[in-house]
C-alpha positions as CSV (number, residue, x, y, z in Angstrom):
1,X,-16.1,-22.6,-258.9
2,X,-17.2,-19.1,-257.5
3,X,-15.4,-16.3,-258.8
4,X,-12.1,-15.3,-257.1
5,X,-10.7,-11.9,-256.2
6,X,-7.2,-11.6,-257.5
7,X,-4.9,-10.1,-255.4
8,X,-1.3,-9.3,-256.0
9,X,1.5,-8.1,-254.0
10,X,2.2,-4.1,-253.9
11,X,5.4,-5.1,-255.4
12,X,4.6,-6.1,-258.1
13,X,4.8,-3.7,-261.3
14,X,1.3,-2.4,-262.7
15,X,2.3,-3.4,-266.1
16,X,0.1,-6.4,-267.3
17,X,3.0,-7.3,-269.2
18,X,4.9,-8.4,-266.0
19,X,4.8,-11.6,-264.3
20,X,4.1,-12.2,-260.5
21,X,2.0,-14.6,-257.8
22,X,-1.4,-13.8,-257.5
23,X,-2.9,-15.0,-254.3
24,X,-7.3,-15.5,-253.7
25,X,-9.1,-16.8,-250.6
26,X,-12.0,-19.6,-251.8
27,X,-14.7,-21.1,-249.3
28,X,-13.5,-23.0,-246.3
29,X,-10.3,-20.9,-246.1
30,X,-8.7,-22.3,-248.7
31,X,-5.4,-20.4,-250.8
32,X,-5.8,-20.4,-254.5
33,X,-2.6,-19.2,-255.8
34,X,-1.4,-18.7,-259.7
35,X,1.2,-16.7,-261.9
36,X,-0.2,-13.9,-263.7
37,X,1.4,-15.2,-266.9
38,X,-0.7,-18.3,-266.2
39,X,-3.9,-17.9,-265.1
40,X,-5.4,-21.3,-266.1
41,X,-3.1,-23.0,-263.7
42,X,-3.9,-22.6,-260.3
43,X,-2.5,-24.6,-257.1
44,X,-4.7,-25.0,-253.8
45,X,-3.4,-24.7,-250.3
46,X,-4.4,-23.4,-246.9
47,X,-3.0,-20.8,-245.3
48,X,-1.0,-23.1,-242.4
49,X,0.4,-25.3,-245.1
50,X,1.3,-21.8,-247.1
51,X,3.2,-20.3,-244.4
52,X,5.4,-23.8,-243.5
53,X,6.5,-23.9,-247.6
54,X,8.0,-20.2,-247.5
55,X,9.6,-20.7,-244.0
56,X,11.3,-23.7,-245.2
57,X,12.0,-22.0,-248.3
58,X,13.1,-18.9,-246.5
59,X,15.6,-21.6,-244.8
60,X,17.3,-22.7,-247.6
61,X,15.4,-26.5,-247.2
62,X,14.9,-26.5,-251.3
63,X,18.2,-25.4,-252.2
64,X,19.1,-28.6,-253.1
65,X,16.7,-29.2,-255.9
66,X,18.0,-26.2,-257.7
């Protein structure tokens, strides 16, 4: 796999230290996402597919499972 660049929302803290989503863009459009804490586990998505989990999210659609 090519190397990614790592980015990280402005929200996040600068401490290392801290946890928080890191999101890269691969060939053929393709969302690499991972948690800082846990680098070595990284989930694939496109950017579509991306955008329908966080506006269901944002609509409560996985409340249940929590």
């Amino acid at each position: 796999m090519p190397e990614l660049s790592w980015k990280k929302s402005s929200f996040s803290g600068g401490d290392d230290g801290q946890a928080c989503l890191e999101l890269a863009l691969g060939a053929d459009d393709i969302l690499h996402l991972r948690e800082s804490d846990d680098p070595d586990v990284i989930i694939t998505t496109t950017a579509p597919k991306l955008r329908t989990f966080v506006l269901g999210a944002q609509a409560g659609e996985f409340d249940h499972l929590a």
